[in-house]
N, C-alpha and C positions, 0 to 999 in steps of 0.2 A: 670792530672798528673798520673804517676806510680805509681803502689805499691811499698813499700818500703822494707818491709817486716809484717810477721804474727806471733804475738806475743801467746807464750802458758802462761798463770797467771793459777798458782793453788788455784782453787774455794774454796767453802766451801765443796760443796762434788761432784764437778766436776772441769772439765776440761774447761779453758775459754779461747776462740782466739780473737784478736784483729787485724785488717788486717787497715796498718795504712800506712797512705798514706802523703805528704810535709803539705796539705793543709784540713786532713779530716779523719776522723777515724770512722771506722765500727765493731761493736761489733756481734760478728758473732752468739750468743742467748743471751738471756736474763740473764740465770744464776739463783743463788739463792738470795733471798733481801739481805741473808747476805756479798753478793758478791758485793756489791755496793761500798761500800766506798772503798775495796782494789782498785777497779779498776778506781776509779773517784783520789785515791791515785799516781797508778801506772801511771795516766795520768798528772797531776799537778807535781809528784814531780821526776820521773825518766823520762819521756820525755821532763818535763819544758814545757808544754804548757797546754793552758784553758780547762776546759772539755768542755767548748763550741764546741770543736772541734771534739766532738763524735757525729757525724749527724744520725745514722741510728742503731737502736739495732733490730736486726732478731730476733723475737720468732719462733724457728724450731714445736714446738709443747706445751702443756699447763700445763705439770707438772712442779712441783715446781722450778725444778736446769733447767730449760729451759724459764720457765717464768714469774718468783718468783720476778725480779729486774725491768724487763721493765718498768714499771709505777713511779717506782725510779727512774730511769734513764731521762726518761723525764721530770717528775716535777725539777730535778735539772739541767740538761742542755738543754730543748726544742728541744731533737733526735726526730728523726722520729721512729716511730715502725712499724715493717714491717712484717707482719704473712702472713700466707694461706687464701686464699680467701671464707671460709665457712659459708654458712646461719645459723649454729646453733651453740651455744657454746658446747664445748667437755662436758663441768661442769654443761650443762643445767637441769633445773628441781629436783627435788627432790633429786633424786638418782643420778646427777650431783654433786648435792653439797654433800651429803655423801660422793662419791666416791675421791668428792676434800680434803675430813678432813681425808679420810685414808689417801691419795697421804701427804700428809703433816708431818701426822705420822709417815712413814715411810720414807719421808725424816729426820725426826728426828733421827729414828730407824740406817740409813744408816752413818747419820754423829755420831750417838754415839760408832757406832759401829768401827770408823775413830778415833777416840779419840780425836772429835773438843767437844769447849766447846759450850754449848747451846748460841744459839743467834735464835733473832725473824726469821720465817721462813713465817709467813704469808703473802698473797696475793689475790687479789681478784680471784672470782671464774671465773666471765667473762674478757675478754679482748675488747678493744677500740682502734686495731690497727690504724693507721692516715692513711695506703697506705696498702692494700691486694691484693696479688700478686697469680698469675697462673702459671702451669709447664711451663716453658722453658723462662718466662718472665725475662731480667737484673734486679739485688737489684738498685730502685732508688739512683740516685747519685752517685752508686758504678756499672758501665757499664759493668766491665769487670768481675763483678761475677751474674752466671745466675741460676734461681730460680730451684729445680729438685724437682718434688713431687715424695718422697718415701714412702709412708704411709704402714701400718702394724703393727707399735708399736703400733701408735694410726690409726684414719682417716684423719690426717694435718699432717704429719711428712715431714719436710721440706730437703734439703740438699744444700747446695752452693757448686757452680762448679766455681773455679779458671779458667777461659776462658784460659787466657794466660801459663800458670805456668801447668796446668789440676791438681791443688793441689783440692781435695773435704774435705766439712764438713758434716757428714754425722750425724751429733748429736748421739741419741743412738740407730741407725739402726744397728750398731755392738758396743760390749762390749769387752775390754781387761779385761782379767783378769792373772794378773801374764804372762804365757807363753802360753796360750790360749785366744779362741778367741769367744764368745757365743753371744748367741743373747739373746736382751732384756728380760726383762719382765714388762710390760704384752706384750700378743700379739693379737692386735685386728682382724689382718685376716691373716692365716699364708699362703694362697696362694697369698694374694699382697705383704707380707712378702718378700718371696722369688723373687718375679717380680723385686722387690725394690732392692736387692742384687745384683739379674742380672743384673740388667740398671747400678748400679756403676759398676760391674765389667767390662763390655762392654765398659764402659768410656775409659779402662785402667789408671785410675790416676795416677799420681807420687807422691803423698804422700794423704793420708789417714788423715785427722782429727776426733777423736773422743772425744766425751765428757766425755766419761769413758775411761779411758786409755791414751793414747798420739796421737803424729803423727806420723806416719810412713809408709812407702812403703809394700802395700800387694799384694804378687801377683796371678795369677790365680789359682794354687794349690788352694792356703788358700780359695781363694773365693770359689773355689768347695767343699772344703772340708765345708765350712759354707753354703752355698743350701743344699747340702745333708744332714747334719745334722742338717735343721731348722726346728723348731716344723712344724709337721703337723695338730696340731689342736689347737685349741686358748690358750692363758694362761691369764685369769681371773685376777684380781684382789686378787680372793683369793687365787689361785694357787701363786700369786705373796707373799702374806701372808705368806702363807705354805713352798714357799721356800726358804723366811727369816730363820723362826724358826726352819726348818732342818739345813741351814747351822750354825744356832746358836748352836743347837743339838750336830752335827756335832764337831763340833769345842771345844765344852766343852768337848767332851770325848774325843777328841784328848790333852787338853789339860789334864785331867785329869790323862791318859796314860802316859803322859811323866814326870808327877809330881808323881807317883808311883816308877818310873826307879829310 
C-alpha cells in the first residue's frame, strides 16, 4: 500500500516524522526516551489505531534525540529497529562511554535551554538493531524508502530517500536555525561532510526533512552556499562544548543590553 502521508510531532528537543501508511507506520529515528509516550500517544489517540502498527523505528545515528527512544519503542510494540550496518559501537570503550555521558548532558543543556521540563534522557550506550542496513539498500517493509549513507556528523549518519515523492530525511546533516541554515556539531570528517551534502543536493529533493528545524524545499543556491561554508576541519566534542557556552555568553549580554535600555 501507499503512503498516506508524513507526519511532523514536536520532540522533546527535536523534530520527529512519522511516514504512515493504511496498514503500517514507520518512525523515521528513534528520537529522544522522552519522545515515547507522545508518539505511542499521537498513535492510539489521534490516528485511533494500535501502536502495534509502528513496524520499523530507523536509528539515523547514536545520539541521544536520534536514538534515545528506540529500545522504548520495541519493548512496547515489537518494531523492528533498523540502523547502519557497523562492526563497532560509536559509544565503544572507555572514551565511548564518557563521550555518551557528555552527549546526554548536553542533551539536557539543549532542552533546558528550550524551556522543556527535565524528564529521563537516558539510554544505553550500545545498540542491538534487529535488521542493519547498507547505502542504497530499501527500509525493510517500507520499499519505497531507500537507505543513503551520509556520514560526517558521526561515521553512521543515516538519510531516507522518499523514492516516490524524492521527499529526504536527512537527520542532523543540516541544522535550521531561525532564517539560516548551519551544519551540525560535532563534525567527525568535514571532507565526507561535504560529500554528504553533495549527494543530497544532486538528489534534487522536494522537500527536505530535518531533525532540527522543519521540512522544507531547499534549493541549489542554499545547498552551495552550505558546501562552501562547511567546516573544513573537525568539530570535537569540545569544540561542541565551547559552542554551547559562547552561544550561552552570547545571549546573556544580549540580554543584559536590552535590560539596561
Amino acid at each position: 500500500m501507499s503512503l498516506c502521508k508524513i507526519v511532523r510531532l514536536e520532540g522533546y528537543i527535536q523534530s520527529t516524522y512519522l511516514a504512515i501508511y493504511p496498514d503500517k507506520i514507520m518512525l523515521l529515528d528513534g528520537g529522544c526516551r522522552a519522545d515515547v509516550p507522545m508518539v505511542l500517544d499521537y498513535i492510539k489517540l489521534t490516528l485511533k489505531r494500535p501502536i502495534t502498527d509502528l513496524k520499523v523505528v530507523v536509528v539515523t545515528h547514536m545520539h541521544p534525540d536520534h536514538a534515545g527512544g528506540a529500545n522504548k519503542y520495541r519493548e512496547k510494540t515489537g518494531c523492528l529497529i533498523v540502523s547502519s550496518n557497523k562492526k563497532h559501537q560509536w559509544y565503544g570503550g572507555i572514551g565511548g562511554r564518557a563521550m555518551h555521558f557528555i552527549d546526554i548532558n548536553l542533551a539536557y543543556y539543549v532542552a533546558k535551554r528550550q524551556g522543556r521540563s527535565f524528564k529521563n534522557l537516558y539510554y544505553p550506550a550500545s545498540l542491538k538493531p534487529d535488521i542493519t542496513v547498507k547505502d542504497e539498500d530499501c527500509v525493510p517493509r517500507f520499499e519505497e524508502w531507500q537507505v543513503l549513507e551520509t556520514p560526517g556528523h558521526t561515521d553512521r549518519d543515516l538519510s531516507l530517500f522518499h523514492m516516490p515523492s524524492r521527499q529526504i530525511y536527512t537527520a542532523d546533516l543540516i541544522i535550521k536555525l531561525r532564517h539560516k541554515f548551519v551544519a551540525p556539531f560535532p563534525i567527525y570528517d568535514p571532507k565526507v561532510y561535504i560529500q554528504s551534502l553533495t549527494r543530497v543536493k544532486d538528489l534534487k529533493p522536494s522537500m527536505v526533512m530535518m531533525a532540527h528545524g522543519c521540512e522544507m524545499a531547499i534549493d541549489e543556491d542554499t545547498f552551495d552556499k552550505l558546501i562552501a561554508g562547511a567546516p573544513k576541519h573537525p568539530r570535537t566534542i569540545k569544540d561542541t562544548i565551547k559552542h554551547k557556552l559562547l552561544w550561552r555568553r552570547d545571549r546573556d549580554r544580549h540580554i543584559f543590553k536590552q535590560n539596561r535600555r
